[in-house]
C-alpha positions as CSV (number, residue, x, y, z in Angstrom):
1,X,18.7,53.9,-25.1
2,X,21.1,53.8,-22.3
3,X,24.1,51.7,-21.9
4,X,24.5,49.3,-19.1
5,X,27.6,48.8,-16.7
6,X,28.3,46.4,-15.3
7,X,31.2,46.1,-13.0
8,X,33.1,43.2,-12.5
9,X,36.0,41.7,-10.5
10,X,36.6,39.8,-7.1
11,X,35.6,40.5,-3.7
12,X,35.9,43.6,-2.1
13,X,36.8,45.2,-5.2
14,X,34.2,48.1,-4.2
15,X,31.8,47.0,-6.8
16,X,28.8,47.8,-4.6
17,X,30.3,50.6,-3.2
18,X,31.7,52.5,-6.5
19,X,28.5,51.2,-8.0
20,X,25.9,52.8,-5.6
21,X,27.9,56.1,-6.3
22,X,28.1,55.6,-10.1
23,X,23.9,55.3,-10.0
24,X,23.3,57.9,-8.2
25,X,25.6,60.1,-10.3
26,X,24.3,59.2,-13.3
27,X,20.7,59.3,-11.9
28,X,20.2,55.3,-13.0
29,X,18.8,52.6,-11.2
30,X,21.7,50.7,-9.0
31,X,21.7,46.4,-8.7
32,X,23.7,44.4,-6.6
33,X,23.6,40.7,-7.9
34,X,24.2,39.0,-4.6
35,X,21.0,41.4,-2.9
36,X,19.1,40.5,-6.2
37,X,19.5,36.9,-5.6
38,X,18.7,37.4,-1.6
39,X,15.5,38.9,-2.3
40,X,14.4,36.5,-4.9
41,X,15.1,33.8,-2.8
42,X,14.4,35.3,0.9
43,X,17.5,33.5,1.9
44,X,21.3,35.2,2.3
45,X,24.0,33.9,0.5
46,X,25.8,31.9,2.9
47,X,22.5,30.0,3.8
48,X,22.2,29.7,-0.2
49,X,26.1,27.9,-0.6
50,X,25.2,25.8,3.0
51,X,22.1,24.3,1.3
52,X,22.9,24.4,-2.5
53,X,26.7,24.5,-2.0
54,X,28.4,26.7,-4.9
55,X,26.8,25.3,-7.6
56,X,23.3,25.8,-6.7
57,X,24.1,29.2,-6.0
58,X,26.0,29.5,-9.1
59,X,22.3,28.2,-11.1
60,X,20.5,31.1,-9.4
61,X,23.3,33.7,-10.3
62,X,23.2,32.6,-13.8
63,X,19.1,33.3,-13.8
64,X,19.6,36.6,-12.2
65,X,22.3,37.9,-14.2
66,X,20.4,36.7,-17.7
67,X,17.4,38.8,-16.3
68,X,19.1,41.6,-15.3
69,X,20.9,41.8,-18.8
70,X,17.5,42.4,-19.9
71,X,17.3,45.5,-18.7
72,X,18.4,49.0,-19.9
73,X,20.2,52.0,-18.6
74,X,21.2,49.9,-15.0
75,X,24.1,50.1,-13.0
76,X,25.3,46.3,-12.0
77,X,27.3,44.9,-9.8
78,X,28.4,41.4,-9.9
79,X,29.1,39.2,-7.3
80,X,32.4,38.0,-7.6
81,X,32.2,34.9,-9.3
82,X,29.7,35.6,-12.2
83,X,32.3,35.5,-15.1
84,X,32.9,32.1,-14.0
85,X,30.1,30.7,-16.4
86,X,30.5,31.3,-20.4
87,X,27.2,32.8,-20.4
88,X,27.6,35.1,-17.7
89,X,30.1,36.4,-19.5
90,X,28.7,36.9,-22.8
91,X,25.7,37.8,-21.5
92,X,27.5,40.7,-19.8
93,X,29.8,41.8,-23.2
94,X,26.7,41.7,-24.9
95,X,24.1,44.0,-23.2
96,X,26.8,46.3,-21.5
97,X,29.9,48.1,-20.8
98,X,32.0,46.2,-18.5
99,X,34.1,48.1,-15.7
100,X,36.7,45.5,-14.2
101,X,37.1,46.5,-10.7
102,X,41.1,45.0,-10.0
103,X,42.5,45.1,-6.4
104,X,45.3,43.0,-4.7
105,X,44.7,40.2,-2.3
106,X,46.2,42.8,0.3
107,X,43.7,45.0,-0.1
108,X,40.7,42.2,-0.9
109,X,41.8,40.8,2.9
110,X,41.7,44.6,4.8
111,X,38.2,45.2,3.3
112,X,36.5,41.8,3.7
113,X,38.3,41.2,7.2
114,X,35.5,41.6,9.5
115,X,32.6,40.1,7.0
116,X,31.0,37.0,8.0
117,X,29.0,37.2,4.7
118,X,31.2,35.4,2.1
119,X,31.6,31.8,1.9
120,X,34.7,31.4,0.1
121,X,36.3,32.6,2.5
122,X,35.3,30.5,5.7
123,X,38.7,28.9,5.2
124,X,42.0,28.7,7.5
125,X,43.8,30.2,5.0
126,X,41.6,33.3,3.3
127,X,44.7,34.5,1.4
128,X,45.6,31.3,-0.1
129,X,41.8,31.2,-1.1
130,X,42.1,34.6,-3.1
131,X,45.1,34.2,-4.3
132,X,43.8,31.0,-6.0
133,X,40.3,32.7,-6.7
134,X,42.3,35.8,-8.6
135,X,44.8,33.2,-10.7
136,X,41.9,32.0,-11.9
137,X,39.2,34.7,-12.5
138,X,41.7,37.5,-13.9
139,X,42.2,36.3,-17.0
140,X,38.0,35.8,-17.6
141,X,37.2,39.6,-16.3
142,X,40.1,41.1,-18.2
143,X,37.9,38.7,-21.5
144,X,34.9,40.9,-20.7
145,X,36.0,43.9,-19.2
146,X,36.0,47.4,-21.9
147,X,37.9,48.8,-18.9
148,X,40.2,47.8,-15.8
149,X,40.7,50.0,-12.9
150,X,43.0,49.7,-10.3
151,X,41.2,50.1,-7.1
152,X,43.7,50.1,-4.2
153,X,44.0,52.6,-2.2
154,X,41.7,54.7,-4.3
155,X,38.9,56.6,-3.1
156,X,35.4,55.4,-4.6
157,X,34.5,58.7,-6.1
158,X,37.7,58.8,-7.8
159,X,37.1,55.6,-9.4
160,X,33.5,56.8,-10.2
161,X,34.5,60.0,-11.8
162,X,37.9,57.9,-14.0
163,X,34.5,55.3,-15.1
164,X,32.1,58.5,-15.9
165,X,35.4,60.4,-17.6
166,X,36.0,57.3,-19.6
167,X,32.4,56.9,-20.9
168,X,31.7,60.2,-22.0
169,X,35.1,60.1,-24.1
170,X,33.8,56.4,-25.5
């Protein structure tokens, strides 16, 4: 039986990117939350919050991410605010090893500066917003997370191979 990862952390973090990278290495299927939840739904996510608002969205990540813990030998990635809900979170501790993806607000601002895609941040102030977002989500992925990674200024395969390094020494 093969171990699921899961990756964790916020918003342009590279959890999509590092964990494309990290299933193909490892020749295992790759999931993206967020695209799991599109495809289930036929809608995107920012049409999701504008008719559900967060907490509908936040019922149909919690479905999604209990199925996908069902599965074995996947590469996850997690939008942003999955650890938010208590079963999320032991749902991922449970059935997986957890990679914590951590990056700064700088860098979380440079990489999601030109997406239209994220909801949370259709504010005046998008730094204020993750600021706020990280105070609060932090201290639930470093709860769940077996490791944290520092991703700024890193390249993805770099933070690939540290994640593949670390899992054949566990």
């Amino acid at each position: 039986m093969q171990r699921n990862i899961f990756l964790v952390g916020p918003m342009g973090a590279g959890k999509s990117t590092i964990g494309r990278q990290l299933g193909q290495l490892l020749q295992r299927p790759f999931i993206d939350s967020d695209r799991e939840i599109e495809q289930q739904t036929g809608a995107t996510i920012p049409l999701i919050f504008e008719m559900e608002g967060e907490a509908g969205f936040r019922t149909r990540e919690k479905q999604v991410i209990e199925e996908l813990c069902r599965h074995e030998g996947i590469v996850l990635a997690t939008g942003g605010g999955a650890i938010l809900d208590p079963d999320n979170r032991r749902a991922l501790a449970d059935n997986g090893f957890v990679v914590y993806l951590l990056t700064s607000v700088d860098e979380q601002l440079r990489r999601t500066a030109r997406d239209g895609n994220r909801p949370l941040l259709q504010t005046p102030n998008p730094r204020a917003k993750l600021t706020e977002l990280l105070q609060i989500r932090d201290p639930l992925y470093r709860e769940v997370a077996d490791l944290v990674i520092q991703t700024d200024a890193r390249q993805s395969r770099k933070v690939v191979s540290q994640i593949i390094e670390h899992l054949a020494r566990a």
